[in-house]
N, CA, C and O atoms as a GROMACS GRO file, in nm:
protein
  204
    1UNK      N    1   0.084  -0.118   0.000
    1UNK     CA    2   0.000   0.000   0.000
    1UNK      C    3   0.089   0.125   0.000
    1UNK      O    4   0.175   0.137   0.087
    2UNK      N    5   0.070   0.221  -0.099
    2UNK     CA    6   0.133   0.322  -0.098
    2UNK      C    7   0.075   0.437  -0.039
    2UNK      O    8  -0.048   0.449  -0.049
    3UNK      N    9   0.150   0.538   0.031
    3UNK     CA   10   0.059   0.684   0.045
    3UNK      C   11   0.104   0.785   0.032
    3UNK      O   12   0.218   0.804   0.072
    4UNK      N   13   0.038   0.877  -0.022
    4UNK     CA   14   0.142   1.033  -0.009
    4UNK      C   15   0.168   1.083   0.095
    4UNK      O   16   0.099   1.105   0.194
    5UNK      N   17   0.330   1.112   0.058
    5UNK     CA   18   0.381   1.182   0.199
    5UNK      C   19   0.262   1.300   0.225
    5UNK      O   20   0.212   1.311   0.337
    6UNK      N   21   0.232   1.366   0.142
    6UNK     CA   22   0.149   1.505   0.228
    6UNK      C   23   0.002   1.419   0.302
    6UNK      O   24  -0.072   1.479   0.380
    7UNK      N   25  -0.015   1.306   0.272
    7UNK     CA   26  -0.125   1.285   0.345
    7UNK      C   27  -0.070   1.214   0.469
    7UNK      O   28  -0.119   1.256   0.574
    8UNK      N   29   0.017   1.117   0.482
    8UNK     CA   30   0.092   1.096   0.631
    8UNK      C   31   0.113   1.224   0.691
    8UNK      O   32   0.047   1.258   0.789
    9UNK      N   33   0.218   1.312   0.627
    9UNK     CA   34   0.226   1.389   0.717
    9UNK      C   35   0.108   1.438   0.796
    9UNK      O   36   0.097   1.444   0.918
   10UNK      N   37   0.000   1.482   0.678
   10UNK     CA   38  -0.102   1.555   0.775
   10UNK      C   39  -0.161   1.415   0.900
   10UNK      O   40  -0.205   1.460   1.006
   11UNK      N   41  -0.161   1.309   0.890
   11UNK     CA   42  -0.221   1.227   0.990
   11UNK      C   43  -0.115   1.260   1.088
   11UNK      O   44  -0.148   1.294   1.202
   12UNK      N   45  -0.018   1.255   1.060
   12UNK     CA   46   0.097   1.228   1.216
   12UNK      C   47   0.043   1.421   1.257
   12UNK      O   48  -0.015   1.442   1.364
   13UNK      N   49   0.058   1.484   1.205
   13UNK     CA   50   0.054   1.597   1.235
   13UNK      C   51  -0.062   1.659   1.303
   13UNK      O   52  -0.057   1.756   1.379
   14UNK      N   53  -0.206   1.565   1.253
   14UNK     CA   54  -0.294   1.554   1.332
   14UNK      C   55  -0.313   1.488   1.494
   14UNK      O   56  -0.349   1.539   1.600
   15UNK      N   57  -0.280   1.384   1.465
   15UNK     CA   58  -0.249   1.304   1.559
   15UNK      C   59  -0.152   1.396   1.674
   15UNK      O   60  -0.199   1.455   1.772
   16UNK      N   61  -0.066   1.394   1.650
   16UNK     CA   62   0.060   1.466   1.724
   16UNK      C   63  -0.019   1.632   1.792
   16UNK      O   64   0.008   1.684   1.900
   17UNK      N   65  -0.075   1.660   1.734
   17UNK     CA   66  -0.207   1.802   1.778
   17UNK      C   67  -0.301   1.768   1.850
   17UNK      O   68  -0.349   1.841   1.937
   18UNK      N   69  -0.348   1.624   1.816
   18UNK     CA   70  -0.432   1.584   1.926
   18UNK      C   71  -0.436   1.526   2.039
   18UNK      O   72  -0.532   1.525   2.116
   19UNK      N   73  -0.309   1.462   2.057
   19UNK     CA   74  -0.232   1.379   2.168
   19UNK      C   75  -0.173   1.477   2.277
   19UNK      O   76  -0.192   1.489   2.398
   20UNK      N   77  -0.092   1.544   2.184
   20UNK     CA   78   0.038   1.609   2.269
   20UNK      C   79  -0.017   1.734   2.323
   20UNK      O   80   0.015   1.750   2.440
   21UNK      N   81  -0.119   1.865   2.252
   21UNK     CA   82  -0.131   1.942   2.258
   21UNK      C   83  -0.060   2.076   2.272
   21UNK      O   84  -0.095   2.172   2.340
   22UNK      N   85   0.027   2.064   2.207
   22UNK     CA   86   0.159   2.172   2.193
   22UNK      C   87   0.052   2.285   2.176
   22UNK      O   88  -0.066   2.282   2.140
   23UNK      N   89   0.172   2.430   2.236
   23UNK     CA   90   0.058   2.552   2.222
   23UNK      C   91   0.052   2.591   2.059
   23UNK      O   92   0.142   2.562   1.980
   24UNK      N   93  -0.050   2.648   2.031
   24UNK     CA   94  -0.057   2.759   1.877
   24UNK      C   95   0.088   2.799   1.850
   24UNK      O   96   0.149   2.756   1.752
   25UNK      N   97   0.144   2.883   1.941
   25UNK     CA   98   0.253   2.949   1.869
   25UNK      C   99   0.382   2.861   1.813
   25UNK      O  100   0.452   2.856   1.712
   26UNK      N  101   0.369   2.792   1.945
   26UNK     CA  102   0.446   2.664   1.860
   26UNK      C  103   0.471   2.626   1.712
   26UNK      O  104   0.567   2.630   1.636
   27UNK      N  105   0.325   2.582   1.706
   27UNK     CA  106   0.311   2.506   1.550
   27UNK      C  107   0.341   2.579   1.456
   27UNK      O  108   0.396   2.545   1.352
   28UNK      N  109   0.299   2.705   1.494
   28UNK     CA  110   0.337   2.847   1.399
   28UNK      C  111   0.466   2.864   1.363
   28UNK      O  112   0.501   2.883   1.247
   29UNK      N  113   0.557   2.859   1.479
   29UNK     CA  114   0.692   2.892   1.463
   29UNK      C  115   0.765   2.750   1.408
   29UNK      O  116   0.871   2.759   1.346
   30UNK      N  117   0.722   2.659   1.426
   30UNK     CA  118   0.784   2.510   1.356
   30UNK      C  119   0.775   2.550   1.209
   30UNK      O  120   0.872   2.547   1.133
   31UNK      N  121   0.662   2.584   1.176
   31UNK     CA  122   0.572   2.555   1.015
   31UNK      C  123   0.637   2.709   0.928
   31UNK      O  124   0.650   2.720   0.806
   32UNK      N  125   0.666   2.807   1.023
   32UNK     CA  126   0.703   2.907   0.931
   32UNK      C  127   0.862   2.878   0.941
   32UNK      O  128   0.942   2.934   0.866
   33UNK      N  129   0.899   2.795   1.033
   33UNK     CA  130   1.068   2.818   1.024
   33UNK      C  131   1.109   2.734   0.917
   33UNK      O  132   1.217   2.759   0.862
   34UNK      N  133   1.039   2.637   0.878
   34UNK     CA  134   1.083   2.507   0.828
   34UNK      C  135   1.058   2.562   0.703
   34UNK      O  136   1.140   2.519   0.623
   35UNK      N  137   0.952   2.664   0.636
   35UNK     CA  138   0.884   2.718   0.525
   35UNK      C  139   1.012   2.772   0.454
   35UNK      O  140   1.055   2.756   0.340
   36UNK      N  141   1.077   2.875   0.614
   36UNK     CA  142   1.193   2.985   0.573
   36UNK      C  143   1.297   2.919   0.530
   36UNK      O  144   1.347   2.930   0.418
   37UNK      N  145   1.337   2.839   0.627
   37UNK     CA  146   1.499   2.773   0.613
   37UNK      C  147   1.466   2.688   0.472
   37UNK      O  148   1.567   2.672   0.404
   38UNK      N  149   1.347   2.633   0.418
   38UNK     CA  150   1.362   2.548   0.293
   38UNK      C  151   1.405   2.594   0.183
   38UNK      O  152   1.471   2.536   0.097
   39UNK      N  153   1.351   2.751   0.185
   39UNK     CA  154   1.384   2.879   0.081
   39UNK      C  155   1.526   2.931   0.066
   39UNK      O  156   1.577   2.992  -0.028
   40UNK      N  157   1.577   2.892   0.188
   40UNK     CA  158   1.703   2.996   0.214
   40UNK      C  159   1.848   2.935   0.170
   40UNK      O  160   1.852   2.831   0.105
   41UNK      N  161   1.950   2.994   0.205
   41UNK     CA  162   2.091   2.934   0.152
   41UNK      C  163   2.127   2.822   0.238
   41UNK      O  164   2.221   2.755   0.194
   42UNK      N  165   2.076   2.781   0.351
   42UNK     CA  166   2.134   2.700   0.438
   42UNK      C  167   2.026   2.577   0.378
   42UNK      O  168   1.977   2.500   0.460
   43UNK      N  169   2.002   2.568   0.274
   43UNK     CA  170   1.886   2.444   0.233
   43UNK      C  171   1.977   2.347   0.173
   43UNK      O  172   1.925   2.236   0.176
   44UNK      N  173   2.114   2.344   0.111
   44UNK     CA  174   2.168   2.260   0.073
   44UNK      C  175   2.241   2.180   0.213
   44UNK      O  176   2.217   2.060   0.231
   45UNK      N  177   2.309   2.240   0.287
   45UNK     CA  178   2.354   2.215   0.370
   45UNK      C  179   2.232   2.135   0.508
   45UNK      O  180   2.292   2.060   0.585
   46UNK      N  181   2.142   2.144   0.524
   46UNK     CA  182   2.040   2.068   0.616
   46UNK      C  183   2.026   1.955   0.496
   46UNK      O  184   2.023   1.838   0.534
   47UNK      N  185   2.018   1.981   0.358
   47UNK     CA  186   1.994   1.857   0.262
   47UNK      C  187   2.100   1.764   0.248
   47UNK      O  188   2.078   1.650   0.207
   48UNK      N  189   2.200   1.799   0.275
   48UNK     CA  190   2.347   1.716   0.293
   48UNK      C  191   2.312   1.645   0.464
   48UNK      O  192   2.327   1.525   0.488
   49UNK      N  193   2.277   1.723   0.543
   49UNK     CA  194   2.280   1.674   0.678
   49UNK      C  195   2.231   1.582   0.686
   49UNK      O  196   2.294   1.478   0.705
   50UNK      N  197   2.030   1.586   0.666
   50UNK     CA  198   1.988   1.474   0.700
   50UNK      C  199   1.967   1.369   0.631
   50UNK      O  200   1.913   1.276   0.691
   51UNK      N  201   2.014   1.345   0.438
   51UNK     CA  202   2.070   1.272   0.373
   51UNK      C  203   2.204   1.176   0.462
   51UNK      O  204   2.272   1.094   0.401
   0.00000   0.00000   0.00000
């Protein structure tokens, strides 16, 4: 069985929101940092890392 990553993600991501209950700003600051740093010059270098 195959699935798209964007649809796992959103389950774990659900899940993980409904379990854990991390605050709002949190998720905010995860989701915009991860948005920024993907855009930015340090994107090859995190792509070397966790490769």
């Amino acid at each position: 069985m195959q699935v798209p990553l964007w649809f796992a993600l959103l389950v774990v991501g659900y899940l993980g929101v409904k379990l854990i209950r991390p605050p709002a700003w949190l998720i905010a600051v995860l989701l915009l940092g991860g948005f920024l740093l993907a855009d930015s010059v340090l994107a090859p270098a995190i792509n070397a890392l966790v490769n």
